[in-house]
N, C-alpha and C positions, 0 to 999 in steps of 0.2 A: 275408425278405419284401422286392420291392420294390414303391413305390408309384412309377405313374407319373403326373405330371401338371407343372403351370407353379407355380414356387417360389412365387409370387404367388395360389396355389390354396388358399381356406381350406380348401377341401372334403379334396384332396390334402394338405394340413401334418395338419389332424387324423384323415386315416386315418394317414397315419405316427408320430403320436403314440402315438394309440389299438396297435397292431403294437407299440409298444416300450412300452409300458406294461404289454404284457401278456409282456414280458419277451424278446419276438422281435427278431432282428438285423434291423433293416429301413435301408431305405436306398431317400429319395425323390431320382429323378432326374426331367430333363425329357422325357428324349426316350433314343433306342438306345445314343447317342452318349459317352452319360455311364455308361457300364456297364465296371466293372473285374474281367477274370479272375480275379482274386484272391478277389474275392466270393462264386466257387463252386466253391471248392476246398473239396474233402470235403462237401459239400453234397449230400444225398441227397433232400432236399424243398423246394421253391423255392417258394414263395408271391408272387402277382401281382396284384396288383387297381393301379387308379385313380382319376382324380378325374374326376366327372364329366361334365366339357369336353374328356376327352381325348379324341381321337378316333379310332378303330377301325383306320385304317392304322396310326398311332402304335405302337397294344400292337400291332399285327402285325409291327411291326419290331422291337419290345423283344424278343419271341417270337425272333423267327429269328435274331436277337441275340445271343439267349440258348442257343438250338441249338448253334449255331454258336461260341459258347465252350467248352461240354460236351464237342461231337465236337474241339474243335483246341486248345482252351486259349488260342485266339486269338479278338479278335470278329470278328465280320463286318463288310463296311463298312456303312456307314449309307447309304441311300437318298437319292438327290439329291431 
């Protein structure tokens, strides 16, 4: 699972609690930028939510981010 939102997110820290509480690898990052290939090696189901101030380009670049490791094992670049 990743959660994405600003470290400083209570909303964002306790969905990633709650995710690993319930036993799931999650992993809260800020933004695209912080996303490691290694995280979805053998990975067949990827789970995605956020914290509520995140904002809708943000997961759209988490997304194509995340594409874009699946297809190359490499990330994408991040959006200026």
């Amino acid at each position: 699972m990743i959660v994405v939102g600003a470290s400083g997110s209570s909303n964002a820290r306790h969905l990633a609690e709650v995710c690993r509480e319930e036993g799931t690898r999650t992993y809260h990052i800020e933004d695209a930028s912080e996303l490691e290939p290694a995280w979805l090696e053998g990975v067949k189901v990827l789970g995605l939510t956020a914290g509520a101030s995140t904002p809708a380009w943000m997961m759209d670049e988490v997304v194509e981010c995340i594409r874009a490791i699946a297809a190359s094992g490499r990330p994408a670049p991040a959006a200026a």
